[in-house]
TIVEXBA-65794 format. One record per residue (C-alpha): residue in three letters; residue number from 0; x, y, z. Coordinates in pm, whole numbers, plus 32768, in hexadecimal, padded with zeros to 4 digits. Each point is the difference from the previous one (the first is absolute). Layout:
REM residues N
  residu  num     u     v     w
     ALA  NUM     X     Y     Z
...
//
This chain:
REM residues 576
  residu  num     u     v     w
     UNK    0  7172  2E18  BC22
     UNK    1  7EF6  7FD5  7EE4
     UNK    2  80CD  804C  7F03
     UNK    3  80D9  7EFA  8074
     UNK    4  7EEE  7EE9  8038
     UNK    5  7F87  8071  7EA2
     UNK    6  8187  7F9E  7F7A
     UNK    7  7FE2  7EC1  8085
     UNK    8  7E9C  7FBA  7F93
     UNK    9  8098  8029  7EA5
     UNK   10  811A  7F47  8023
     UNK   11  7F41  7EC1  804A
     UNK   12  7F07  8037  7F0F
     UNK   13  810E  8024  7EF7
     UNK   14  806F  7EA2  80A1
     UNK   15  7ED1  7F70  7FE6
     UNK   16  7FFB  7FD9  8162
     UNK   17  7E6F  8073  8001
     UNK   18  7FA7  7FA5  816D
     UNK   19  8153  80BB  8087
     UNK   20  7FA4  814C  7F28
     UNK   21  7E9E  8014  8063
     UNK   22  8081  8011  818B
     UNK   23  80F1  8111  7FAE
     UNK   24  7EE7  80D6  7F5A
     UNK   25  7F10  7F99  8123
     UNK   26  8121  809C  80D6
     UNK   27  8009  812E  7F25
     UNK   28  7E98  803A  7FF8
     UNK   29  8007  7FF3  8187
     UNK   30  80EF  8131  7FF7
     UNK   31  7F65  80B4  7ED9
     UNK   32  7EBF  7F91  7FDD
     UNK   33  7F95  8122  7F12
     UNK   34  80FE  7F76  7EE0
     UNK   35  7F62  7FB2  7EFF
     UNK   36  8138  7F5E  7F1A
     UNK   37  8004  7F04  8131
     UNK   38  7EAC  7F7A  7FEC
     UNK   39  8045  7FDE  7E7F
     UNK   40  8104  7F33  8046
     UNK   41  7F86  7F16  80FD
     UNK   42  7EEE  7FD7  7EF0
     UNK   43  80FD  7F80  7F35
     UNK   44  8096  7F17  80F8
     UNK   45  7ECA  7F92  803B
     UNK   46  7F7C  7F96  7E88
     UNK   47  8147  7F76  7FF5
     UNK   48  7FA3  7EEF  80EF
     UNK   49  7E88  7FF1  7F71
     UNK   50  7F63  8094  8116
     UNK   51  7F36  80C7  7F24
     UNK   52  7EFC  8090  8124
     UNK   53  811C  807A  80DD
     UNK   54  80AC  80C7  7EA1
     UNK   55  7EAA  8087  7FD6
     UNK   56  7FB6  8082  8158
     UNK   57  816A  80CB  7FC4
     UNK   58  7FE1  8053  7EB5
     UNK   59  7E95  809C  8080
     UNK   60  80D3  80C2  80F6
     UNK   61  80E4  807E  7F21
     UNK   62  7F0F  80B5  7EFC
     UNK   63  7F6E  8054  814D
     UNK   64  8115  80DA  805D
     UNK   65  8067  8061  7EAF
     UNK   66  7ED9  7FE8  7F20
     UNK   67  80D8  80A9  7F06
     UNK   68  8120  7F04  7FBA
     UNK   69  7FFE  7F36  7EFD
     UNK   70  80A8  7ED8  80A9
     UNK   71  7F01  7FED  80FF
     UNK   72  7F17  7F91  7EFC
     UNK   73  80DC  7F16  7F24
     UNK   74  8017  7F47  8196
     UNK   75  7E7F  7FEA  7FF8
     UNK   76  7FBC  7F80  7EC5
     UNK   77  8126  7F0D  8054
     UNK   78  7F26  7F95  812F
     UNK   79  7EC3  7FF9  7F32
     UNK   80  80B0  7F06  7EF3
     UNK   81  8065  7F25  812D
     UNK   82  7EA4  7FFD  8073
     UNK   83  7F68  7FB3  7EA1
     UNK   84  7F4F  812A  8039
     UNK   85  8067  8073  7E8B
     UNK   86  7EFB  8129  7FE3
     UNK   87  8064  8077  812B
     UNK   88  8176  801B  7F7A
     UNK   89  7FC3  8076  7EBA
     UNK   90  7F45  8123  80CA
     UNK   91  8131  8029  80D1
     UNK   92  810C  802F  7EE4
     UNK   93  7F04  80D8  7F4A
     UNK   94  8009  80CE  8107
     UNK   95  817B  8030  8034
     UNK   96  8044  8027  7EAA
     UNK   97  7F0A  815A  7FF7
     UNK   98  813E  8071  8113
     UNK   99  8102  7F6D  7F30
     UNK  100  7F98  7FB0  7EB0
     UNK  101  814F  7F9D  7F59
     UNK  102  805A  7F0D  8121
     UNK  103  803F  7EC1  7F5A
     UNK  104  7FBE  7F0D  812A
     UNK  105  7EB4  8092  8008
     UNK  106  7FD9  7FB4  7EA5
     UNK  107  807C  7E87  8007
     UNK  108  7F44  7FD3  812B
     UNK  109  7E99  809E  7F63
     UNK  110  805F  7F19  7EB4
     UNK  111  8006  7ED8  80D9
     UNK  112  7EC5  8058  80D7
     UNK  113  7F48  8025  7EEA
     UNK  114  808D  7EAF  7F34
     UNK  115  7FA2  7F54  8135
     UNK  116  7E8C  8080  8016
     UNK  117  7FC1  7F8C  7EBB
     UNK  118  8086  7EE1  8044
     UNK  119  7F17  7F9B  8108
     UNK  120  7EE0  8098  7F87
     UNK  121  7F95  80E8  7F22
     UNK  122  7F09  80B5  80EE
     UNK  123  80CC  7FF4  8119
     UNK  124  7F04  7F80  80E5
     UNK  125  8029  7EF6  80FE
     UNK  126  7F41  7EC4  7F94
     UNK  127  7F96  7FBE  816F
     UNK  128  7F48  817B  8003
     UNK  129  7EA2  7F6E  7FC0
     UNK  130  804E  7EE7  814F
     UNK  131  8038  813F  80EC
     UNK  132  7F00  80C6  7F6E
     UNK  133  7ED7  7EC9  8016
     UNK  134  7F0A  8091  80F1
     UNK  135  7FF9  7EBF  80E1
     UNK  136  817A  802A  803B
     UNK  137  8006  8050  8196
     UNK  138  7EAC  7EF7  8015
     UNK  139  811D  7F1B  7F64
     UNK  140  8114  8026  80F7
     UNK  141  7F4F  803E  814E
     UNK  142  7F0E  7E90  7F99
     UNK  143  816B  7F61  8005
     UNK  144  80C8  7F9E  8139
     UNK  145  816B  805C  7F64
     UNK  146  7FB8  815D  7F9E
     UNK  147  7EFA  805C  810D
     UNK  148  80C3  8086  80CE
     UNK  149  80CE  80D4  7F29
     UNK  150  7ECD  80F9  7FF9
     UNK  151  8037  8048  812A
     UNK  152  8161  8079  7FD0
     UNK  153  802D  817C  7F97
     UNK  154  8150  7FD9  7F36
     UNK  155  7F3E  7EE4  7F39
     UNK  156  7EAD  80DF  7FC1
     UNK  157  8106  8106  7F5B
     UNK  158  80B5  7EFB  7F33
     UNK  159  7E8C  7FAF  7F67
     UNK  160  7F97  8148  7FC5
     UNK  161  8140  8042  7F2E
     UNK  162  7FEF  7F08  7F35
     UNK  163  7E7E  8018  7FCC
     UNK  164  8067  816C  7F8B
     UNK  165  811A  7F68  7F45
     UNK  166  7FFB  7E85  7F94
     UNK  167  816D  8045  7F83
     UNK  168  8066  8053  816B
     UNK  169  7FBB  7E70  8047
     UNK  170  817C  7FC6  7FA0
     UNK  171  8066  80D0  8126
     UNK  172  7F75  7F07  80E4
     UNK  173  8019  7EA0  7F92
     UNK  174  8115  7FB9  80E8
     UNK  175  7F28  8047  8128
     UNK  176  7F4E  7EAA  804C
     UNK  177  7EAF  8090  8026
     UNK  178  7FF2  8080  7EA9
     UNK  179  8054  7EA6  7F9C
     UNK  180  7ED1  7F95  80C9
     UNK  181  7F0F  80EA  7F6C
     UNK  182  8045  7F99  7E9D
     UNK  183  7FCD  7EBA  806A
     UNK  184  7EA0  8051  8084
     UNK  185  7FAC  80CB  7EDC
     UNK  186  8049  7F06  7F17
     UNK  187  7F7C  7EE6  80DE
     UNK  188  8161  7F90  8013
     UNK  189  808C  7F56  80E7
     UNK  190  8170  806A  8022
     UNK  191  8116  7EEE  8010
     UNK  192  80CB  806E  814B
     UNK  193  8159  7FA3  8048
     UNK  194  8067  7EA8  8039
     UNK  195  7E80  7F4E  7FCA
     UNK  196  7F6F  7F5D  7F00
     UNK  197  7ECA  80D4  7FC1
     UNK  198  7F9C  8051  7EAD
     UNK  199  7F60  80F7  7F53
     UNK  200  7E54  7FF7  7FD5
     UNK  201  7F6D  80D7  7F2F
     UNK  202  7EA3  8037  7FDA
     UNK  203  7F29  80A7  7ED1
     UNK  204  7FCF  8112  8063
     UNK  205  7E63  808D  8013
     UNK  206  7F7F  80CF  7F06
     UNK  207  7FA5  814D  8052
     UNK  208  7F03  80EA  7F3E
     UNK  209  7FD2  816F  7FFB
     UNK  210  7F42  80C3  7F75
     UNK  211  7FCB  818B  7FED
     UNK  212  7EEE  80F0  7FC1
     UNK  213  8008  812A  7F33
     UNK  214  7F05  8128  808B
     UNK  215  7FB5  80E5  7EDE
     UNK  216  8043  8165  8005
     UNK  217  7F04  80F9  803D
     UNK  218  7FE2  80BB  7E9F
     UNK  219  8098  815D  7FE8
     UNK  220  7F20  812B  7FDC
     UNK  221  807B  80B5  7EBD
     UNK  222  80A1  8131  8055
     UNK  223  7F38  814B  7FA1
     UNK  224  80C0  80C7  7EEB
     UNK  225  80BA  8108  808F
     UNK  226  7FDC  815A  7F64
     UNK  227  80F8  8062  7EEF
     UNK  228  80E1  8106  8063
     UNK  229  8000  8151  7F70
     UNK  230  8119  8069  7F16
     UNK  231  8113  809F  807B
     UNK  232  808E  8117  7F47
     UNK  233  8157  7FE7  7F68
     UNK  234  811F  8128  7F9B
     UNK  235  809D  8019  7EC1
     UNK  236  8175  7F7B  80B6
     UNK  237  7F23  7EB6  808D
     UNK  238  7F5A  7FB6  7EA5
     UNK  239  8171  8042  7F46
     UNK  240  809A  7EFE  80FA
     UNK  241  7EDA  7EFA  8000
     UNK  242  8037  800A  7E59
     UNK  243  8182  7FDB  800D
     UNK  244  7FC2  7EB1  80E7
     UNK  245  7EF4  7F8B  7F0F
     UNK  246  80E3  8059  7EC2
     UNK  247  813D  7F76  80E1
     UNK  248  7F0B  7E84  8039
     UNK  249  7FE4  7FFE  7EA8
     UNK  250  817E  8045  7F97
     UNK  251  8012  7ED9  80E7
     UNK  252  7F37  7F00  7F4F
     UNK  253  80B1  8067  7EBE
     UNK  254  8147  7FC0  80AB
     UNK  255  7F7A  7EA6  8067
     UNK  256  7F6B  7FAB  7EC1
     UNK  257  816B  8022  7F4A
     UNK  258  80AA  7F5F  812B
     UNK  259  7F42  7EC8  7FB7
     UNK  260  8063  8038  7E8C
     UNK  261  8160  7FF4  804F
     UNK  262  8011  8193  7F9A
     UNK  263  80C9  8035  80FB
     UNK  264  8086  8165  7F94
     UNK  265  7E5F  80A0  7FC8
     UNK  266  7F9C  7F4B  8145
     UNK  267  8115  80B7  809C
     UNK  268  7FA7  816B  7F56
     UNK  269  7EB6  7FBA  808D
     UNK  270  8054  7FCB  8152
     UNK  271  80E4  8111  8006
     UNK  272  7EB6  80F9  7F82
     UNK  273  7F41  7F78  8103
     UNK  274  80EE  8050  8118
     UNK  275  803E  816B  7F51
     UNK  276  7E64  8020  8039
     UNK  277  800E  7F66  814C
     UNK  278  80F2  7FD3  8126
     UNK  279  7F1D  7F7E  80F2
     UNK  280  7FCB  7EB2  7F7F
     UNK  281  8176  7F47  8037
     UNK  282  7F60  7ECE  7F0D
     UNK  283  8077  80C2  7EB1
     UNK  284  8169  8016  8098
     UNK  285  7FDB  7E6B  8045
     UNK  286  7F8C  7FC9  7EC4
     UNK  287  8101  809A  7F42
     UNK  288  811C  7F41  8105
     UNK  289  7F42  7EEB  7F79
     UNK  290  805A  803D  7E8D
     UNK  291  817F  8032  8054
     UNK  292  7FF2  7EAD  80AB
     UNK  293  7F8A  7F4B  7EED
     UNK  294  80D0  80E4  7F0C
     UNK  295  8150  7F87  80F3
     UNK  296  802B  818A  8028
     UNK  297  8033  7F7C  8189
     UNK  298  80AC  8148  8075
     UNK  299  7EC5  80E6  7F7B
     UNK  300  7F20  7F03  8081
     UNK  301  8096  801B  81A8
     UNK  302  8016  819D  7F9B
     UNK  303  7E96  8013  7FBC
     UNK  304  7F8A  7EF4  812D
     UNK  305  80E8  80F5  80E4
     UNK  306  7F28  8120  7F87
     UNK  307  7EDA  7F46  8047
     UNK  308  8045  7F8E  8148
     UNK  309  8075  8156  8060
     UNK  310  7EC2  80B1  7F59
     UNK  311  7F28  7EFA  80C1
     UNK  312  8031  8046  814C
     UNK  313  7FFD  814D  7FC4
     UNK  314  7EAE  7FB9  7F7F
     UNK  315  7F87  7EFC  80FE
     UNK  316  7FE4  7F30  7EEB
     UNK  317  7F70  7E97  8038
     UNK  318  80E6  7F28  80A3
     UNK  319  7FEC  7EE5  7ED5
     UNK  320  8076  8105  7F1F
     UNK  321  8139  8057  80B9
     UNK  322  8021  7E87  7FF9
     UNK  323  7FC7  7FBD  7E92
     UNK  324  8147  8111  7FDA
     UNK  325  80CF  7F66  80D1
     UNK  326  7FCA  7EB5  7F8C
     UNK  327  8042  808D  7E86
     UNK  328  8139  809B  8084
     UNK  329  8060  7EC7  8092
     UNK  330  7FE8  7F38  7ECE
     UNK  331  80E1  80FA  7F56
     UNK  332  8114  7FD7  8109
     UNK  333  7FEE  7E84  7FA6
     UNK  334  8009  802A  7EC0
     UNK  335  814D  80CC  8035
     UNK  336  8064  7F07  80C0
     UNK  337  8184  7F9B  7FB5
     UNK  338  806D  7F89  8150
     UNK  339  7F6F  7F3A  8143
     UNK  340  8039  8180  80AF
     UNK  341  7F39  80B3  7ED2
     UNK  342  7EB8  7F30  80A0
     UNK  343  801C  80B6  814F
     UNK  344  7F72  8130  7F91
     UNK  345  7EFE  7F40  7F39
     UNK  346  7FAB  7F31  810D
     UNK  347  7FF0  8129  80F4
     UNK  348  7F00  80BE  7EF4
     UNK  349  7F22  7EBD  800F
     UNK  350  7FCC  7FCA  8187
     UNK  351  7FC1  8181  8008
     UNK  352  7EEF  7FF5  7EFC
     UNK  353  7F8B  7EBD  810A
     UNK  354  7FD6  80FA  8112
     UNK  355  7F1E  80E3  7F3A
     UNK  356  7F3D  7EC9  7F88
     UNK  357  8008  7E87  8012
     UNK  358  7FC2  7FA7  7E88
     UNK  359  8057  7E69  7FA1
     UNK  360  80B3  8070  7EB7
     UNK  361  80E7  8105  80CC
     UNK  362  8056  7EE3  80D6
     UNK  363  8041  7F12  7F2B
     UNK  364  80F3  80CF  7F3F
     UNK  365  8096  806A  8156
     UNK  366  8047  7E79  802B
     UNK  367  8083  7FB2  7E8A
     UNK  368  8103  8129  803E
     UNK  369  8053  7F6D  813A
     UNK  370  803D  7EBF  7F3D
     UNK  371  809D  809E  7F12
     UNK  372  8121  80AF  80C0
     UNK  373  8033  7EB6  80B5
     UNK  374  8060  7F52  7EBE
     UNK  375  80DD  812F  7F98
     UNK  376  80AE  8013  8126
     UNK  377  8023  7E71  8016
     UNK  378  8065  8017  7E79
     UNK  379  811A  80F5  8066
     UNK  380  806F  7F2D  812D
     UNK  381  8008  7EE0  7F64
     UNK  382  8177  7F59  8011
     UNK  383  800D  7EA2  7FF2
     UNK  384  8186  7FF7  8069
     UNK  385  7FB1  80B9  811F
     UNK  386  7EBE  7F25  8082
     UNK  387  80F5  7EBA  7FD9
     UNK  388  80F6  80EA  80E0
     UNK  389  7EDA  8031  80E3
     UNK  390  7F82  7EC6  7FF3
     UNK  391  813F  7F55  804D
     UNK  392  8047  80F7  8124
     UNK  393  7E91  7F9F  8094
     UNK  394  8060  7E75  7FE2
     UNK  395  8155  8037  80CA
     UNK  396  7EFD  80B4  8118
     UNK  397  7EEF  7EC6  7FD1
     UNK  398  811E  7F23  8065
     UNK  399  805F  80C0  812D
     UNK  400  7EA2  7FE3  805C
     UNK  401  7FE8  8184  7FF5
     UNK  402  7EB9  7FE1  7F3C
     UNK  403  7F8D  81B1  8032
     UNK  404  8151  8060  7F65
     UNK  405  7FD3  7ED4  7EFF
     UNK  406  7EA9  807D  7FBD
     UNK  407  8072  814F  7FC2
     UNK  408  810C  7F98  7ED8
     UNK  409  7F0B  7F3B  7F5E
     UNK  410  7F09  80FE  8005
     UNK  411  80FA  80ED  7F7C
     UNK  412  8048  7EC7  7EE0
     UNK  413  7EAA  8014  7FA8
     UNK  414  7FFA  816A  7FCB
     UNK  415  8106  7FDA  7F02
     UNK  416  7F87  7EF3  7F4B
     UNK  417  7E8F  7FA0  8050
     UNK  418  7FEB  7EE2  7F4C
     UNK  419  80B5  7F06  809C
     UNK  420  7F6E  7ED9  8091
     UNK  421  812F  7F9D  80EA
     UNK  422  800A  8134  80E5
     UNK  423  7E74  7FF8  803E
     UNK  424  802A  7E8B  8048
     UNK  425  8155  803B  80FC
     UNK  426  7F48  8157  808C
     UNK  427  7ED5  7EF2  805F
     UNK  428  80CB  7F46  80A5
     UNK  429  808F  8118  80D6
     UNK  430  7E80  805F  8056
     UNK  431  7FD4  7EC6  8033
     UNK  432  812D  7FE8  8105
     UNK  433  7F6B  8173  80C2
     UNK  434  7EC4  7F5F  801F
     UNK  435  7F41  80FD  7EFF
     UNK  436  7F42  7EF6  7F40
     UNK  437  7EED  80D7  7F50
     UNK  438  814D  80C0  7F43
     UNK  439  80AD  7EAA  7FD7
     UNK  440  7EC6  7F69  7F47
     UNK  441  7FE8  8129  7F2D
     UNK  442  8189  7FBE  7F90
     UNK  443  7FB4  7EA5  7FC6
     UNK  444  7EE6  805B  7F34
     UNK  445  80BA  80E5  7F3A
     UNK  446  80EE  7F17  7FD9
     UNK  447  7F5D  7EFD  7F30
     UNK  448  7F24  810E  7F51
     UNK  449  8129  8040  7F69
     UNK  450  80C3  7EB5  7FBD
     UNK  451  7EDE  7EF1  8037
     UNK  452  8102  7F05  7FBF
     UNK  453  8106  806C  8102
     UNK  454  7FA2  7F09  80FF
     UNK  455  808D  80AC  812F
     UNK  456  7F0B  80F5  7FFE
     UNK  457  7EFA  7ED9  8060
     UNK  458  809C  7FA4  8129
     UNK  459  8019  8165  8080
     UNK  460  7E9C  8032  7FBD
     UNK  461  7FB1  7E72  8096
     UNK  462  80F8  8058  812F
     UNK  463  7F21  8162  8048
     UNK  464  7EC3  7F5A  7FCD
     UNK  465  806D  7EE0  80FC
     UNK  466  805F  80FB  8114
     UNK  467  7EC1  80CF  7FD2
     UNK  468  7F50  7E97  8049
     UNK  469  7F68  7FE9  7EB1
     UNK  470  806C  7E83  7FC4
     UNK  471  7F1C  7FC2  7EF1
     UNK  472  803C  813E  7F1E
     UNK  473  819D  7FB0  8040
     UNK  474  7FAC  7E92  7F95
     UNK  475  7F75  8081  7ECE
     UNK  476  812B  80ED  7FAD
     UNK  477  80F9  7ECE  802E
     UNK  478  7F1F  7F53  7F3D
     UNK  479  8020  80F8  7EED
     UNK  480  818D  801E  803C
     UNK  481  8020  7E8D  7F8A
     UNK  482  7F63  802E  7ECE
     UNK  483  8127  80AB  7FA8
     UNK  484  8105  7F36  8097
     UNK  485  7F5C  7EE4  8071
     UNK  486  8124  7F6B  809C
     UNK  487  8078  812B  80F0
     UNK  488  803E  7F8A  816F
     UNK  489  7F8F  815A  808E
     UNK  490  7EA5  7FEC  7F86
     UNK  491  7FC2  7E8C  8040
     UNK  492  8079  8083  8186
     UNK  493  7F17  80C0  7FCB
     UNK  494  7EC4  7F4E  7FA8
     UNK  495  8038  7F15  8113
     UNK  496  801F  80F6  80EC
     UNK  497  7EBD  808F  7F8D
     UNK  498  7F43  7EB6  7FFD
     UNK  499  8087  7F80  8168
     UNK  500  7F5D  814C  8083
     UNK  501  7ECD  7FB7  7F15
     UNK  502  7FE7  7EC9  8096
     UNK  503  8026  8060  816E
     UNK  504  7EAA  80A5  7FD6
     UNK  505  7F18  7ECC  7F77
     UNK  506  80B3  7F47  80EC
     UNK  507  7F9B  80B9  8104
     UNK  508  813B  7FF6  8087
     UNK  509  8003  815E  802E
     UNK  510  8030  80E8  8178
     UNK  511  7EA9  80A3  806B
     UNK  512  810C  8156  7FBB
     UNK  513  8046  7F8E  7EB9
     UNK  514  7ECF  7F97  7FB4
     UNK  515  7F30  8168  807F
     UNK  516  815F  80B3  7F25
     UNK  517  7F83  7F42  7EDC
     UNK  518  7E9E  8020  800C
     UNK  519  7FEB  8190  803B
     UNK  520  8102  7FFA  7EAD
     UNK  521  7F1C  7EFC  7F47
     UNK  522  7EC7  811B  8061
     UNK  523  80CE  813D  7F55
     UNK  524  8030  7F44  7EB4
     UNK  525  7ECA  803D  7F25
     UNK  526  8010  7EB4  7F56
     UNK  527  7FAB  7F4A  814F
     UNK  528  7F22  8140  8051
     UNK  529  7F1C  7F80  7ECD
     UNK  530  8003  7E80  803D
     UNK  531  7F7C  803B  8185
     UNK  532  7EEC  80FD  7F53
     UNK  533  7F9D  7F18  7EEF
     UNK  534  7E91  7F7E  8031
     UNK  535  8086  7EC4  7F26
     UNK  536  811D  7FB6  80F4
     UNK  537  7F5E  8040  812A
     UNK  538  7F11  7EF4  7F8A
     UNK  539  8118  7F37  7FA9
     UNK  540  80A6  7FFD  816D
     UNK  541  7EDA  7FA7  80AE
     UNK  542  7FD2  7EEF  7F2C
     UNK  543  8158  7F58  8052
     UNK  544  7F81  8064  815C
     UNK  545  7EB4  7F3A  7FCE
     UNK  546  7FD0  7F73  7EF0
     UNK  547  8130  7EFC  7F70
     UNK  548  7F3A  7F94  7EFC
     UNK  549  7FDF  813B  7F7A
     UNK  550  815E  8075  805D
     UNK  551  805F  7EC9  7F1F
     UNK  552  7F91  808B  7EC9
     UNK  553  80AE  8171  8077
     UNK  554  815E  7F49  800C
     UNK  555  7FBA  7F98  7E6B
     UNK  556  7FE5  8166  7FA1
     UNK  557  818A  807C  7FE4
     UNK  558  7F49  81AC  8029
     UNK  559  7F8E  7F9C  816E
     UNK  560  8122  7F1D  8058
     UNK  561  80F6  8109  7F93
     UNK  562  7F28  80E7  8106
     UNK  563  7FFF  7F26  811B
     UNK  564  816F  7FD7  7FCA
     UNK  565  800B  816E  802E
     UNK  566  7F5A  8003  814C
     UNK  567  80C1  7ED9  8071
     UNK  568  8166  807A  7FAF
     UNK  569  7F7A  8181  809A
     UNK  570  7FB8  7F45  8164
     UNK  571  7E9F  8008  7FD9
     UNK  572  7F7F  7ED1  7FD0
     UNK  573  807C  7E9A  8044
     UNK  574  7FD2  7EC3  7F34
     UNK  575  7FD0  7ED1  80D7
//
């Protein structure tokens, strides 16, 4: 019966029908509540619909239950994204890729993380951090009659501590009204609520000084010399072995001294001498690997890191030295490299020499052969006939409104011929059409990375944009679609949509839902983030709150005006 609620649940997810599939899997659960592949995919279901908390609670569950599946993680750092909790995600895919480290989806999704961290700042930290951590913060909201009370509630105290311990965990929370409140006592702000005509005041806020002391350390007695140790007495065999090391060293240094000549052939007969003197030190056999490398003698290069790998662990050798082979060997395999297969093997060598030691340069080759065999094998896939087959078979499902199978062809299309702006602007649209906007924006993107002229690919990205709720950052992509063909009826839809919306905002015509939707978005996007943590602007509001004169002179400065248009399109403020 699980296995059939499970069918179902994936049926109407494939429809789009979000709301349907996430019963089904609710059903499922009910019957098999140890399933892990069914808390995955109500995850899905659920970031499909934007309830981000709900897909992270499951997606929680699911590495819960099966800490070692990959998917579990690429769920959570879904979640995370949702949440603008972008640390937290890149964390998550990190994670899942150490399970699965060729999984691709693991790999877009890390990429994007990580793009999007930067974006909003390159320390990652929460610009309201230093407001939770001020030490007058609970003096703050118990003094004040809206958020009194709220102390006294225990779900509340743990919302506070969590985001004291993380600032970044604030996204999490802004659509709970209370949060809402507290920023607005923190910032001495008083919050516009739905359907009055409050505005935001904003208040300086006081200067606080700290200042530490330093105690100085007690001064160390100087240790008393300890007694030198008698000499112990050595055989004949232990002084014949201690010279052939010392004589092997220096048949070492000569070897390195031609190497750096370019003297390739006495560097080797050097290394070889010192491994003839010595076969406990696995560095001469390195070496000399070394030498073939650079000589392109690739298959006497993997021979000798085999023999050193092998002779290490015999050895116990230091784990960065087994590593430094492997990695050698690796490079060898890459440079034998003929075909997108010839890199498994390669790439296999690489992640081994990982698990005996983390080193930046292993990875990073690791990740260029990855790269590498993905060209290859898109290089011999590549068909353009058969992407316009594909293509064409994934615009007779688009018109059918069958928008998985149309997704499918088009992904196939793109696998044959990855340069073609048309099927990432049609395979947006079918994302689009399922509801999966984060994918459909990347297509979009794509899109006009690739023909910035094609105009099409604007009003995908505008039409994503305006379902996500970001009016003003669709405006601007219409905007920048009529550049190109300033005459298309599409984009100037567009734009007017966007601007109605706009518009609904400083008229303050919007519902106290709409407005409290709006307003917990408006607090996730940095930009706004920095205006309501600005010392300048918070100056700046409280003069248009008291002060017209000054506020006068504010309106001639286009910076601040360009601000407070920010804060009045985002639902924050009103203009009267």
């Amino acid at each position: 019966m699980a296995d059939e609620a499970k069918a179902k649940g994936n049926a109407a997810f494939s429809a789009g029908r979000f709301e349907e599939a996430i019963q089904h899997f609710s059903d499922a659960i009910s019957l098999a509540p140890t399933n892990h592949v069914l808390y995955s995919n109500r995850s899905a279901a659920y970031a499909s619909l934007h309830r981000y908390s709900e897909a992270l609670t499951d997606a929680q569950k699911t590495v819960e239950l099966k800490p070692d599946w990959a998917k579990g993680y690429s769920r959570l750092g879904a979640a995370h994204v949702g949440l603008g909790n972008v640390e937290a995600a890149v964390s998550a895919y990190e994670k899942g890729l150490e399970y699965d480290p060729a999984n691709e989806g693991l790999k877009s999704g890390l990429s994007d993380a990580k793009a999007a961290a930067a974006r909003a700042k390159p320390s990652g930290a929460s610009p309201f951090g230093q407001i939770f951590s001020g030490p007058d913060v609970w003096s703050k909201l118990a003094a004040d009659p809206t958020t009194r009370g709220y102390l006294q509630q225990p779900d509340f105290m743990k919302m506070m501590r969590e985001v004291q311990k993380n600032p970044n965990m604030i996204n999490m929370y802004l659509q709970d009204q209370r949060m809402m409140n507290v920023l607005g006592v923190l910032l001495n702000v008083k919050m516009r609520a739905g359907g009055d005509d409050m505005e935001r005041e904003m208040g300086a806020p006081e200067a606080e000084a700290e200042s530490t002391k330093r105690s100085a350390e007690p001064e160390k007695k100087a240790p008393e010399p300890e007694p030198e140790p008698e000499p112990m007495e050595v055989t004949d065999e232990e002084k014949s072995a201690k010279e052939k090391k010392a004589e092997a060293q220096k048949e070492k240094e000569k070897g390195n001294a031609a190497y750096k000549k370019k003297d390739f052939e006495t560097a080797i007969a050097h290394y070889t001498k010192a491994m003839e003197l010595d076969d406990e030190d696995i560095s001469y056999i390195t070496n000399r690997a070394a030498v073939y490398l650079e000589m392109g003698k690739y298959d006497e290069c993997i021979k000798d890191c085999d023999k050193a790998v092998e002779r290490g662990r015999e050895l116990r050798s230091d784990f960065k030295m087994i590593a430094r082979a492997l990695t050698r060997k690796g490079t060898a395999l890459v440079k034998l490299a003929k075909t997108s297969k010839d890199f498994d093997i390669a790439i296999e060598t690489f992640q081994k020499a990982l698990t005996e030691h983390r080193n930046p340069d292993t990875l990073k080759k690791l990740n260029d052969a990855e790269r590498a065999k993905k060209e290859l094998e898109q290089q011999e896939y590549f068909d353009p006939k058969i992407a316009d087959e594909e293509r064409e078979k994934g615009n007779e499902f688009f018109k059918q409104m069958k928008y998985p199978e149309a997704v499918k062809h088009y992904t196939e299309a793109l696998k044959r011929n990855p340069k073609d702006p048309k099927v990432y602007s049609n395979r947006a649209a079918c994302y689009t059409k399922l509801g999966a906007l984060p994918e459909g924006l990347k297509d979009a993107e794509k899109c006009i990375e690739l023909d910035p002229t094609f105009t099409k690919g604007y009003t995908r990205k505008g039409a994503v944009q305006f379902f996500m709720k970001e009016y003003e950052k669709a405006l601007q992509t219409y905007q920048e679609g009529l550049k190109h063909d300033p005459n298309n009826q599409e984009l100037q839809d567009g734009v007017r949509r966007c601007v109605e919306q706009i518009n609904k905002a400083s008229r303050g015509d919007l519902t106290p839902e709409e407005l409290q939707e709006r307003q917990a978005k408006a607090m996730q996007d940095p930009e706004i983030q920095g205006i309501l943590t600005d010392p300048i602007m918070r100056q700046v509001l409280v003069d248009f709150q008291e002060n017209p004169s000054a506020a006068q002179k504010h309106l001639k400065n286009p910076q601040v005006m360009h601000k407070i248009q920010k804060l009045v399109n985002a639902g924050i403020v009103q203009m009267k």
